[in-house]
C-alpha positions as CSV (number, residue, x, y, z in Angstrom):
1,X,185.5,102.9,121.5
2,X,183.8,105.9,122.7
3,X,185.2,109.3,123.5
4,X,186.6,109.8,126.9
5,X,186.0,113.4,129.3
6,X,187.8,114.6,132.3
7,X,186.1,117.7,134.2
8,X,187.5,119.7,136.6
9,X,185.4,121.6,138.5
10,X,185.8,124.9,141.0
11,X,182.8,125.1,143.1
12,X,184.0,127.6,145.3
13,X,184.5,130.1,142.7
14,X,181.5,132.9,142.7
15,X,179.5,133.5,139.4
16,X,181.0,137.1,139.6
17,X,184.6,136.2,140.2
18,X,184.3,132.9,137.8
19,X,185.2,135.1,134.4
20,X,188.3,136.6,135.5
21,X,189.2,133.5,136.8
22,X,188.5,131.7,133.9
23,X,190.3,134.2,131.4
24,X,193.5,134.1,134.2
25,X,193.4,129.9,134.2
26,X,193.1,130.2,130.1
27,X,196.3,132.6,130.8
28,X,198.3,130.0,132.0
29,X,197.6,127.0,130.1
30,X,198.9,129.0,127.3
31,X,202.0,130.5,128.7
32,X,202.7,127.1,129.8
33,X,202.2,125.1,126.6
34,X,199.2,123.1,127.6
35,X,196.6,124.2,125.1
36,X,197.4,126.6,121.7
37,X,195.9,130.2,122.1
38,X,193.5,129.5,119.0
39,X,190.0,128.7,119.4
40,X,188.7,125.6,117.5
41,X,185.0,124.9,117.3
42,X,185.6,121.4,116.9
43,X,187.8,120.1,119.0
44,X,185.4,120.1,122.8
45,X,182.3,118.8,121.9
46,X,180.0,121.4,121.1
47,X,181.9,124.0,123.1
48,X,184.5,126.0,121.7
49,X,187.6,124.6,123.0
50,X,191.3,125.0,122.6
51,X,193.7,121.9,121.4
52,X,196.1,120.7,122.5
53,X,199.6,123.0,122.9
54,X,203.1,121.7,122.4
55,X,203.7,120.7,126.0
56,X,200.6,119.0,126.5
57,X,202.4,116.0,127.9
58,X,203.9,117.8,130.6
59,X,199.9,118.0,132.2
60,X,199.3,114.0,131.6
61,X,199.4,111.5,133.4
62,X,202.7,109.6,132.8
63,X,201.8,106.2,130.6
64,X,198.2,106.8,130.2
65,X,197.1,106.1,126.5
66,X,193.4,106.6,127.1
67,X,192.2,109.6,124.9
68,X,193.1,110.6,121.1
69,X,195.6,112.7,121.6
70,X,197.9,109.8,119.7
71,X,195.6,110.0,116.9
72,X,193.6,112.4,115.3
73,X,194.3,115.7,117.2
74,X,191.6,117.8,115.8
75,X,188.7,116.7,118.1
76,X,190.4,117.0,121.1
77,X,190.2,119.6,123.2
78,X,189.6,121.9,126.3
79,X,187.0,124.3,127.2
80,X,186.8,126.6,130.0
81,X,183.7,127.3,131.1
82,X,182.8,130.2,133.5
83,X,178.6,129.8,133.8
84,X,176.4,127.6,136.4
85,X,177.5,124.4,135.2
86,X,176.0,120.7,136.5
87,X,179.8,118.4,136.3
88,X,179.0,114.4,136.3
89,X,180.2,111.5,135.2
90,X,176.6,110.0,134.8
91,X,177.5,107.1,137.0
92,X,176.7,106.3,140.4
93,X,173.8,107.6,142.4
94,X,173.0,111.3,143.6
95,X,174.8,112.1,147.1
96,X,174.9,114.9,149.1
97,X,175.2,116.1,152.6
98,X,173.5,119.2,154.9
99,X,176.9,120.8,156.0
100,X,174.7,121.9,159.0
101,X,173.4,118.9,160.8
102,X,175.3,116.4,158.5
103,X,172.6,114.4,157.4
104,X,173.2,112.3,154.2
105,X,170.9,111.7,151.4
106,X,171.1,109.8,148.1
107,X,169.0,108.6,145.7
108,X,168.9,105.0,146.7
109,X,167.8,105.9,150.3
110,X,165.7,108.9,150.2
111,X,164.0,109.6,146.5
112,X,161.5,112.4,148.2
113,X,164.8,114.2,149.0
114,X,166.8,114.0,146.1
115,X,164.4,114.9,143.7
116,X,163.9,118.2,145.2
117,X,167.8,118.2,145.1
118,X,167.9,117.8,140.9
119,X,164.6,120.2,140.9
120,X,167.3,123.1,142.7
121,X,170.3,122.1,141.0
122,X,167.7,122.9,137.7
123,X,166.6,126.0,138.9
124,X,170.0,127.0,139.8
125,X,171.4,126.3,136.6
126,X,168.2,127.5,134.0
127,X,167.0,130.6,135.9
128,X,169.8,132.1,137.7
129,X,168.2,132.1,141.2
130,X,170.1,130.4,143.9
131,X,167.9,126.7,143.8
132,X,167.0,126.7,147.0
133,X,165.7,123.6,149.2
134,X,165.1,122.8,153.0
135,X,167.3,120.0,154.4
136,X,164.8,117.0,155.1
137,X,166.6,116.6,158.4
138,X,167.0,119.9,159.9
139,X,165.2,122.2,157.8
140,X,167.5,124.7,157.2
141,X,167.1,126.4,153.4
142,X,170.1,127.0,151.3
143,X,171.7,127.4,147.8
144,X,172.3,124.3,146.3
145,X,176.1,125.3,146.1
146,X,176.3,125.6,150.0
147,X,175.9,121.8,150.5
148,X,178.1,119.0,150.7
149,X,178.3,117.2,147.2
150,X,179.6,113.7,147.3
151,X,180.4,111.4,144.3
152,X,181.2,111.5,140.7
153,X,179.0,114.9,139.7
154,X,179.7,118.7,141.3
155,X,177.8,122.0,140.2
156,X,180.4,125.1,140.0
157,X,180.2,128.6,138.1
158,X,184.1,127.8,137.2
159,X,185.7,124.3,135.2
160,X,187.0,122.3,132.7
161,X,185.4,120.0,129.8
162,X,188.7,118.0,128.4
163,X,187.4,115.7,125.6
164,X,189.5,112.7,124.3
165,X,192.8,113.7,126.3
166,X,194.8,111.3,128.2
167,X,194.3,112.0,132.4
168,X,195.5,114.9,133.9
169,X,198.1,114.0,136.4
170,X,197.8,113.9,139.9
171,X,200.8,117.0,140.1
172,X,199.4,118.8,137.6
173,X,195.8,118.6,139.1
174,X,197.5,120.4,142.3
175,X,199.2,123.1,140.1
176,X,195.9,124.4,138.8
177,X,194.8,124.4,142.4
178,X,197.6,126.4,143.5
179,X,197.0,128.7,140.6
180,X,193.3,129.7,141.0
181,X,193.9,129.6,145.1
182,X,190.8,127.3,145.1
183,X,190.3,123.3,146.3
184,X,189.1,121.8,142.4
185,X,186.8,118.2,141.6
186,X,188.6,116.1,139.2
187,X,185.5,114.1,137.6
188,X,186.4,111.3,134.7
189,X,184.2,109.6,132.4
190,X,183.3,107.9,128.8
191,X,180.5,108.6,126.6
């Protein structure tokens, strides 16, 4: 069985702007019937989370039955979060690029590299400073959230935990986009 996750990530949102951001995208889902206004405690897995609202279905993808939003409401639900914030899907290897000389790395080719990758993306996300690293290639220092990030994982000050929910659909995906004024990741998964 399992419970399913869909995360949607905003990496270009700053840490400063990410709260307001996050209180206007709460805004919206409620004036437009995707989640209630109430917080529950229960329904996003550990976080506090909001379930779903009455035009929940109008955010789904059309004929998915994944999720438990069928079924037992209650522990289903969405949670906005506005800190540093590691996104993954836990599948797949590590990738990344250097958005300077466009060298790739990933855990399968270059271990040495990626490690001090996940070392950064830790320092960024426990410490507060901007987890650093030199590009193995060109050796260039930046922020972890200045470089390319490819596959199923993202790190962002601004996103989405949705536990046990059918998919987002494709249109609705775009609608958030156009509402924040910011390119998101849509990141699926099972636990």
């Amino acid at each position: 069985m399992g419970t399913y996750f869909e995360f949607i990530a905003v990496p270009d949102v700053t840490e400063a702007d990410a709260p307001r951001k996050g209180a206007e995208l709460t805004q919206w889902l409620v004036r437009e019937g995707i989640i209630c206004e109430a917080i529950n405690t229960e329904c996003a897995m550990g976080d506090e989370g909001q379930p779903p609202g009455p035009r929940y279905v109008e955010a789904i993808e059309e004929g998915e039955s994944r999720g438990n939003l069928y079924g037992v409401t209650d522990q289903c639900g969405l949670a906005i979060i506005t800190s540093r914030h590691l996104y993954h899907n836990w599948v797949g290897d590590f990738e990344y690029s250097c958005t300077l000389c466009n060298a790739r790395f990933d855990d399968s080719a270059d271990e040495d590299a990626c490690r001090l990758y996940k070392d950064s993306i830790l320092d960024w996300h426990d410490s507060g400073t901007p987890g650093s690293f030199a590009c193995a290639q060109c050796g260039v220092e930046r922020s972890i959230v200045e470089w390319q990030r490819d596959g199923p994982w993202v790190v962002a000050n601004l996103g989405m935990k949705i536990w046990d929910w059918p998919l987002l659909s494709k249109t609705f995906i775009a609608r958030i986009e156009r509402q924040l004024g910011h390119p998101i990741r849509d990141i699926q998964g099972k636990f």
